[in-house]
C-alpha positions in Angstrom: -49.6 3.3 -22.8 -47.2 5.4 -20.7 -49.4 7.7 -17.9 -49.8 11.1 -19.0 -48.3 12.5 -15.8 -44.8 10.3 -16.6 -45.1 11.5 -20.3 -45.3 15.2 -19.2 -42.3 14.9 -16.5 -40.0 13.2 -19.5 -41.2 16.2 -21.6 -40.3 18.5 -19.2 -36.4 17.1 -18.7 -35.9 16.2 -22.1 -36.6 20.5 -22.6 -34.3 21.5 -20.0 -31.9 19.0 -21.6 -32.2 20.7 -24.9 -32.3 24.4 -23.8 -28.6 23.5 -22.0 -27.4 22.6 -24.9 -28.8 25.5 -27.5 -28.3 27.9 -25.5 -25.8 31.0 -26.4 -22.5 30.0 -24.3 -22.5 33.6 -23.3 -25.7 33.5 -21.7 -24.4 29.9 -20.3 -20.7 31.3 -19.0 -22.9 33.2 -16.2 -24.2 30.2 -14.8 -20.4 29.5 -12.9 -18.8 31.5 -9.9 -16.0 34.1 -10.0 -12.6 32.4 -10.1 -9.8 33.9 -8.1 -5.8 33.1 -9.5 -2.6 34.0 -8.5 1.2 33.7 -9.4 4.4 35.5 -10.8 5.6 36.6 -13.8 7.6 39.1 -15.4 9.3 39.4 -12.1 6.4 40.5 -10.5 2.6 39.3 -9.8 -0.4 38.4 -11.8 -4.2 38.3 -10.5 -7.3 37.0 -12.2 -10.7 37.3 -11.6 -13.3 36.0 -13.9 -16.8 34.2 -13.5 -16.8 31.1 -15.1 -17.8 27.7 -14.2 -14.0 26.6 -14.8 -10.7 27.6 -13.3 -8.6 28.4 -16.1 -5.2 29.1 -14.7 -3.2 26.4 -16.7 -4.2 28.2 -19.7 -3.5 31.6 -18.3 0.0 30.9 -17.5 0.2 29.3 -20.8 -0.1 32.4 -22.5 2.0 34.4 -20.0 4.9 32.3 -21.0 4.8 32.6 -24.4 5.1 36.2 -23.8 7.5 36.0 -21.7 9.7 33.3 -24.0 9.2 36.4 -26.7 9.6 39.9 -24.9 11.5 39.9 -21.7 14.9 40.5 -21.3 15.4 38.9 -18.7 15.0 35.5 -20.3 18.3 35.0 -22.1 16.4 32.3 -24.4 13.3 34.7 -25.4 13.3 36.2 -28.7 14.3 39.4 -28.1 17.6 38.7 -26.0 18.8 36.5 -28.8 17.8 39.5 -31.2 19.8 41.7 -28.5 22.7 39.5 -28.9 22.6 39.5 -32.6 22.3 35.7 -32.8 19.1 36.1 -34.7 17.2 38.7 -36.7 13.7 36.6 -36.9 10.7 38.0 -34.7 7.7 35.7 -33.7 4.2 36.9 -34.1 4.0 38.8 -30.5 7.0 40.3 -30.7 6.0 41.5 -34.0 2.8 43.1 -32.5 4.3 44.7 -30.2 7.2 46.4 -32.2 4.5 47.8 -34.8 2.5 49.1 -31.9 5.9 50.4 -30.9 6.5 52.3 -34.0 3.4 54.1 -33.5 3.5 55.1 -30.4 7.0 56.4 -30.8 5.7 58.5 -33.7 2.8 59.4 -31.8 5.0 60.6 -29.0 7.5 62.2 -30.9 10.2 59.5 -29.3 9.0 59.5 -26.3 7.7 56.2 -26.0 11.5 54.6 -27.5 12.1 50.9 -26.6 15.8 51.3 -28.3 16.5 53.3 -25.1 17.7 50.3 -23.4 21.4 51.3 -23.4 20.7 54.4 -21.3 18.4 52.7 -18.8 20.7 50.0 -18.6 23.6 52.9 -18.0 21.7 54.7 -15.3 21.2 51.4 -13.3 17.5 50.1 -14.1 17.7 47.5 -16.9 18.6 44.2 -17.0 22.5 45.2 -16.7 24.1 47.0 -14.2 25.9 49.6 -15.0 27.5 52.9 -13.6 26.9 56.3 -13.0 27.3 57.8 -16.7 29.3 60.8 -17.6 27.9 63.0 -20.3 30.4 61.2 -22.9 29.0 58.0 -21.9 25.5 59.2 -22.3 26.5 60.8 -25.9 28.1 57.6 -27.2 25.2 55.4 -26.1 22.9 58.1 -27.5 24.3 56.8 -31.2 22.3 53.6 -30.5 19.2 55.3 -29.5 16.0 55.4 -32.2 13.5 53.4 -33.2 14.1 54.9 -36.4 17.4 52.9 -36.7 15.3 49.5 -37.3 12.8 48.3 -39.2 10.2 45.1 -40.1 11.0 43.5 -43.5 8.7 40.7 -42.9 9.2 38.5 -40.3 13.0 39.9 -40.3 14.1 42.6 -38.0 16.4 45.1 -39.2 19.1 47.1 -37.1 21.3 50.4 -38.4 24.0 48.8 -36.4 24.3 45.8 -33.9 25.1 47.6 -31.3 21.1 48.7 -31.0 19.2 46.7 -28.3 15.8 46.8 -27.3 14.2 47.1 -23.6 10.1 46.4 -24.1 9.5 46.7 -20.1 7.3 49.7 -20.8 4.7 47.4 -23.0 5.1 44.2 -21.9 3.3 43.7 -19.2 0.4 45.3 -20.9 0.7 42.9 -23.4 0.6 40.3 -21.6 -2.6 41.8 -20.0 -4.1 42.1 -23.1 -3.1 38.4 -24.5 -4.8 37.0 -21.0 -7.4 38.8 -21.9 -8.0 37.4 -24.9 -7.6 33.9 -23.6 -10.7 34.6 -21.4 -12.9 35.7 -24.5 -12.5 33.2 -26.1 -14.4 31.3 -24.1 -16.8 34.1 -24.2 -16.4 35.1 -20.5 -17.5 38.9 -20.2 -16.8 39.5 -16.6 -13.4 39.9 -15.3 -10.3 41.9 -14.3 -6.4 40.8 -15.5 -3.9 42.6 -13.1 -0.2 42.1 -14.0 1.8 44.5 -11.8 -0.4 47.3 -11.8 -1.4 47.0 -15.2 -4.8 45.8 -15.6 -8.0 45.2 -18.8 -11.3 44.8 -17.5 -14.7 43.6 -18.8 -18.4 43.7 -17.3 -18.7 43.8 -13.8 -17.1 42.4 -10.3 -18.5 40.0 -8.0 -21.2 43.1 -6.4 -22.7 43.5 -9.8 -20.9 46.9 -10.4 -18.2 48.0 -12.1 -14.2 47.1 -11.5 -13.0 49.8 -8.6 -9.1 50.6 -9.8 -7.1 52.3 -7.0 -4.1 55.0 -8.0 -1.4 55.0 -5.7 -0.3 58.3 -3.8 3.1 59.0 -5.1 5.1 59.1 -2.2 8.8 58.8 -2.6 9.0 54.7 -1.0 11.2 52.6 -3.0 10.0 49.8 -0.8 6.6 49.8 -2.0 5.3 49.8 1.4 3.3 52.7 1.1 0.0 52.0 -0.3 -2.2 54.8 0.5 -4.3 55.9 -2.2 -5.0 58.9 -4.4 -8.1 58.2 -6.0 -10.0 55.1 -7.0 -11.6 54.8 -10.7 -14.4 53.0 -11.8 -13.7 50.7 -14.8 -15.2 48.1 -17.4 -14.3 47.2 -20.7 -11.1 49.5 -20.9 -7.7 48.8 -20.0 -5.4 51.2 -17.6 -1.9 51.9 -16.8 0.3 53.9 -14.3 4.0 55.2 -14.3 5.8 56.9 -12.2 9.1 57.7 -10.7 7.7 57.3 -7.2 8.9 53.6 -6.6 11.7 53.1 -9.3 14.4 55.1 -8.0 17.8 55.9 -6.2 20.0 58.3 -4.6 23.1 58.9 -5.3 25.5 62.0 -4.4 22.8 63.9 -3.2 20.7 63.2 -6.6 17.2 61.1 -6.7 18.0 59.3 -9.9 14.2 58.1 -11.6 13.8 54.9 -13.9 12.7 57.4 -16.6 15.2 57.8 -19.1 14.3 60.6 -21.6 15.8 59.0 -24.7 16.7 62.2 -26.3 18.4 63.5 -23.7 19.7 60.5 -22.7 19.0 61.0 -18.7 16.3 60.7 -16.5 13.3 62.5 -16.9 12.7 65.6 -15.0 9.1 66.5 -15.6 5.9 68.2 -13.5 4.3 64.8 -13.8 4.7 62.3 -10.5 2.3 59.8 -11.6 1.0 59.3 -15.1 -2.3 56.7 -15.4 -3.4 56.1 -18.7 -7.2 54.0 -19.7 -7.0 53.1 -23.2 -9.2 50.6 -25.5 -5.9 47.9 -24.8 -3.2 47.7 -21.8 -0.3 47.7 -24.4 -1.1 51.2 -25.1 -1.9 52.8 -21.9 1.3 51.1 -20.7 3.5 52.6 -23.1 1.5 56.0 -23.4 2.1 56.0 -19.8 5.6 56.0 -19.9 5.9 58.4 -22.6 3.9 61.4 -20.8 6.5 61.1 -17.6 8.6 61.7 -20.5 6.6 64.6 -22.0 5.1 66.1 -18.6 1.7 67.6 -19.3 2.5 70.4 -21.9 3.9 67.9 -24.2 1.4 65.0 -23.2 -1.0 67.5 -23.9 -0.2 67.9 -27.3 0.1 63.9 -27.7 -3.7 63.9 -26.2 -5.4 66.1 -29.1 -4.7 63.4 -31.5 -5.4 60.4 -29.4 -9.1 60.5 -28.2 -9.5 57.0 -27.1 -7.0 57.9 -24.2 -8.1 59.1 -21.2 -5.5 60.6 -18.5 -5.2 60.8 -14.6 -2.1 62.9 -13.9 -0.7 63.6 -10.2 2.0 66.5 -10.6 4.5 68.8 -8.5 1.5 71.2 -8.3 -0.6 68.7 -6.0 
């Protein structure tokens, strides 16, 4: 007969054994070490920091691709060049997320938030064509093209009022892409970690001190370099997403006149509002990117009014009067 003391020790593994195995993953994912990952996208960087006992950077850049493949411009294959070009009208499932999110942000904003302002931006010099310094006529005829009322979703089929209407989704994108990384890490039930893709950034639970996610808001200096990292406040953060925009690094001069990204797409040229810096922390990145964008549009009267009806937004505006 096996000695009690050799019984009890078997006992005693054969538990630990068993409790490894039935118990919750989300109680198990804290057992591994924050993972640090780095790399480009989108034509800028991406950062990932997330405690789990793996390094999951293959998928991460998985995901980021398939965005990419589907929303950026710059990608003559992805989805939404070949819709630009008219060679298809089918959208895939991420690029039909992000267009109905489109539509209601637009309506939210009253047009501020437009992704059909791509001509315009394209015209002033910031989109993925060059183009020249546009005379009012040249701003009035690409104005024709401008709306996101002048398409529509039947199905998986995308619908344009004319061909001549493209579609710039740099003002979502990334916080899309945020927000699909994101995703990737939940499902494998990880609650702790930060997605950063160019500023943009979701976080969950806490950082590697046990507290929350500190998010840092640029000064808006005017330095198109980027150099100039000096900041304006720094935000505590988890379980929300946030999102900055401002006119403070996307610019150029020309005849005297600082020409912003901004492009107010019912006026057609850039926007000249109070706000320098607009930050946004919403329930997803997609949002508080594109809600971001839309109140350099507004400027705070009108992102004001936008606000009253959108209580799970919170704002951080810099303005001329700081």
């Amino acid at each position: 007969m096996m000695p009690r003391k050799i019984l009890l020790a078997i006992l005693a593994v054969i538990a630990i054994i068993c409790l490894l195995i039935f118990l919750p993953r989300r109680e198990q994912v804290t057992m591994g070490t924050y993972q640090h990952n780095e790399g480009t996208v989108f034509g800028t960087i991406y950062h990932a920091k997330y405690l789990y006992d793996k390094d999951l950077q293959a998928e991460i850049e998985e995901e980021l691709q398939k965005v990419d493949a589907s929303l950026s411009m710059f990608n003559p294959k992805s989805t939404i060049s070949r819709i630009n070009r008219n060679e298809t009208d089918e959208v895939d499932e991420m690029l039909s997320e992000v267009l109905q999110l489109s539509f209601k942000i637009f309506k939210a904003t009253d047009g501020a938030f437009d992704p059909t302002v791509a001509p315009l931006v394209n015209a002033w010099g910031f989109g993925f064509k060059e183009g020249l310094f546009p005379d009012q006529a040249k701003v009035d005829s690409l104005l024709a093209f401008v709306g996101l009322s002048h398409i529509r979703l039947n199905g998986n089929k995308l619908m344009k009022d004319n061909p001549n209407i493209i579609l710039d989704f740099s003002a979502i994108a990334k916080g899309y892409g945020v927000d699909r990384v994101a995703q990737v890490l939940r499902s494998h039930y990880i609650e702790n970690f930060m997605i950063e893709i160019g500023g943009e950034i979701v976080t969950g639970g806490v950082n590697e001190k046990g507290e929350p996610w500190r998010i840092g808001i640029n000064k808006p200096d005017d330095d198109s370099t980027s150099t100039n990292t000096e900041l304006q406040e720094v935000i505590k953060l988890s379980g929300k997403a946030i999102a900055t925009s401002g006119n403070y690094r996307r610019f150029y001069i020309k005849d005297g006149r600082k020409i912003a990204h901004t492009i107010n797409p019912k006026t057609g040229y850039p926007a000249q509002q109070d706000i320098l810096s607009s930050t946004v922390i919403a329930p997803t990145c997609a949002e508080a990117d594109a809600f971001a964008t839309a109140f350099m549009v507004l400027g705070t009267k009108g992102a004001k009014r936008v606000l009253e009806k959108q209580p799970q937004l919170e704002t951080y505006f810099i303005t001329n009067g700081q």
